[in-house]
C-alpha positions in Angstrom: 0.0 0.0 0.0 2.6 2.5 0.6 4.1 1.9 -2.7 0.8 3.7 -4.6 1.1 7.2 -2.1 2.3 9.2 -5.2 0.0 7.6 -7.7 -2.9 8.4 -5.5 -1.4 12.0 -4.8 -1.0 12.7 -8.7 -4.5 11.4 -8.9 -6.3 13.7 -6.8 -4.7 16.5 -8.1 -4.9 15.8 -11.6 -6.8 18.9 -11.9 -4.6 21.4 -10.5 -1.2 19.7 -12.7 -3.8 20.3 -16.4 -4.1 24.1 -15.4 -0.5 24.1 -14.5 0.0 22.4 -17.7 -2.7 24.3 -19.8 -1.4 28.0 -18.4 2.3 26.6 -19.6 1.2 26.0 -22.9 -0.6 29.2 -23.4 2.6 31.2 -22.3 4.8 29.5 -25.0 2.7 29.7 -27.5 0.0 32.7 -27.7 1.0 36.3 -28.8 1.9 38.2 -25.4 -1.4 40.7 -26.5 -3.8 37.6 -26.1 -2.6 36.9 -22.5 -1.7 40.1 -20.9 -4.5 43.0 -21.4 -3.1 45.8 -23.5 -4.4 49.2 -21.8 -6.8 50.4 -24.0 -6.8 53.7 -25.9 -9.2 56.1 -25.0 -11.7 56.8 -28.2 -12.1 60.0 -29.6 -15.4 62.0 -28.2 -17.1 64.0 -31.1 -20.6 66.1 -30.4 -23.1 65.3 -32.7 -26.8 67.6 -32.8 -29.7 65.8 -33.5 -32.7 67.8 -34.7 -35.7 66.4 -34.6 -39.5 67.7 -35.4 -41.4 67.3 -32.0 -44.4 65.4 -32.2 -46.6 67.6 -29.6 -45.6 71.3 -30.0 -44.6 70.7 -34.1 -41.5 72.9 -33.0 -38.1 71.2 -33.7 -35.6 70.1 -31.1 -31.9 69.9 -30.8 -29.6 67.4 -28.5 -26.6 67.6 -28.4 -24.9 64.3 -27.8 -21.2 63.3 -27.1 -19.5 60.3 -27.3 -18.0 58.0 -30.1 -19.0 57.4 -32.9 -19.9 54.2 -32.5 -22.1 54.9 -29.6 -23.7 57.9 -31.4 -25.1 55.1 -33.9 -27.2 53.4 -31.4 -28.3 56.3 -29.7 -29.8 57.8 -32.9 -31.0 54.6 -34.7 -32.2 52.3 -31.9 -33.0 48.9 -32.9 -36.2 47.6 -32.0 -37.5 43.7 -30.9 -39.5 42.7 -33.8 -43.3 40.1 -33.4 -44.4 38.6 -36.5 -48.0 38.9 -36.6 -50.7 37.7 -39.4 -53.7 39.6 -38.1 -53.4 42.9 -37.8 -57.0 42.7 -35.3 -56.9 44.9 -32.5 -52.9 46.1 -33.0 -53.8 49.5 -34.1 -51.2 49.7 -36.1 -51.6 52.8 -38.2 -52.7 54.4 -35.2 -49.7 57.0 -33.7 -50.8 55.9 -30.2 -50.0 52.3 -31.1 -46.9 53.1 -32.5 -45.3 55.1 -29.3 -46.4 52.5 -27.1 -44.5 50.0 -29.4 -41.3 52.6 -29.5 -42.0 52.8 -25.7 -41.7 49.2 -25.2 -38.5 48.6 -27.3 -40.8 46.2 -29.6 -42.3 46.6 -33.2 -45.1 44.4 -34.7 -43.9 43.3 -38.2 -46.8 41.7 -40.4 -46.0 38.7 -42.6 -48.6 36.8 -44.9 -49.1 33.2 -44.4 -46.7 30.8 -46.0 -48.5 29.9 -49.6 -47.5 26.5 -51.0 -48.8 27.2 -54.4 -47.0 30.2 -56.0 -43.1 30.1 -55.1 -42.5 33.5 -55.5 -45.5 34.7 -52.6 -43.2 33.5 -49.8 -44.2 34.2 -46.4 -42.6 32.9 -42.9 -42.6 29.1 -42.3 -44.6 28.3 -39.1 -41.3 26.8 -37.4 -39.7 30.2 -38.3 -43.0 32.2 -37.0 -42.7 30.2 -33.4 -38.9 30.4 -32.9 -38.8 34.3 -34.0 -41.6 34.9 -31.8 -40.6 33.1 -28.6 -36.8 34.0 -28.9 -38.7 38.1 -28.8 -41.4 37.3 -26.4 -38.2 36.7 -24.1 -36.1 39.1 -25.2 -38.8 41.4 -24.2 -39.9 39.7 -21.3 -36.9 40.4 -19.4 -37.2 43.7 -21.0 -40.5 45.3 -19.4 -41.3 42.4 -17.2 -44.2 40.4 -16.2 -47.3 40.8 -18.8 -46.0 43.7 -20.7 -47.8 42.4 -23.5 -51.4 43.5 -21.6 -50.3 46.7 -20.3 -48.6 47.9 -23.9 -51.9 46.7 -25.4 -54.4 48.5 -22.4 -52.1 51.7 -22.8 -52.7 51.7 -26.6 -56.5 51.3 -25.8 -57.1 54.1 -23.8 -55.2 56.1 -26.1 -57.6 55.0 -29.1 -60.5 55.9 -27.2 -59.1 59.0 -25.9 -58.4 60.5 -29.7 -61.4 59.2 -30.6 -60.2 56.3 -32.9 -62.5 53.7 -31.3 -65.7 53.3 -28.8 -65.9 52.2 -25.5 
């Protein structure tokens, strides 16, 4: 028995000896800038003015924004979470209420026509395509605005109707 003390010592810490071995390896052979974190340069800050027409007073309205570049691109085009949808019933889409709320939400409903098997070139989304978009969104937004967003976006845009006058109690 006391001939296998080593053996069962390299055994148990078999573990520690392949990080040992592994952090060797990527000494020897990895470029020095993959190991050890270069500083990083700062970027350049530029302003940028944004003029937009406001949607309430009809006046226009400048920001000034500065950052990089890069970071200027998100803040002026924000990408939103797209649904598919095939009915349009009880959306309100071409209603301006409807649309803030969706802007408001981070979400926009995009309207595809069912998949036709006759004519080729009338291609809509595939039902397995429909699902997986839509529950990959439904999360995303989920964990976006939080429990039953979907209800509250949809009551907001309600009240709004009826307050302009697009629909009846």
């Amino acid at each position: 028995m006391k001939k296998h003390y080593f053996f069962n010592f390299l055994y148990r810490f078999s573990y520690i000896f392949f990080y040992i071995f592994l952090l060797f390896v990527a000494i020897i052979f990895l470029p020095k800038n993959k190991i050890f974190a270069q500083p990083k340069k700062e970027k350049e800050k530029q302003i940028m003015t944004i003029k937009e027409k406001s949607l309430v007073t009809d006046g226009s309205i400048e920001m000034s924004v500065i950052g990089h570049k890069d970071d200027l691109k998100t803040v002026t085009n924000p990408t939103y979470t797209q649904l598919y949808v095939r009915s349009t019933e009880g959306l309100f889409l071409g209603n301006g209420c409807s649309e803030e709320f969706q802007r408001l939400y981070g979400m926009e409903y995009v309207v595809v026509p069912p998949k036709v098997k006759k004519n080729k070139r009338v291609s809509g989304v595939s039902p397995a395509k429909y699902f997986w978009h839509n529950l990959g969104a439904n999360f995303k937004l989920f964990w976006r605005n939080g429990f039953f967003w979907k209800s509250r976006m949809l009551r907001k845009i309600k009240a709004c109707s009826v307050k302009i006058g697009d629909i009846e109690e």
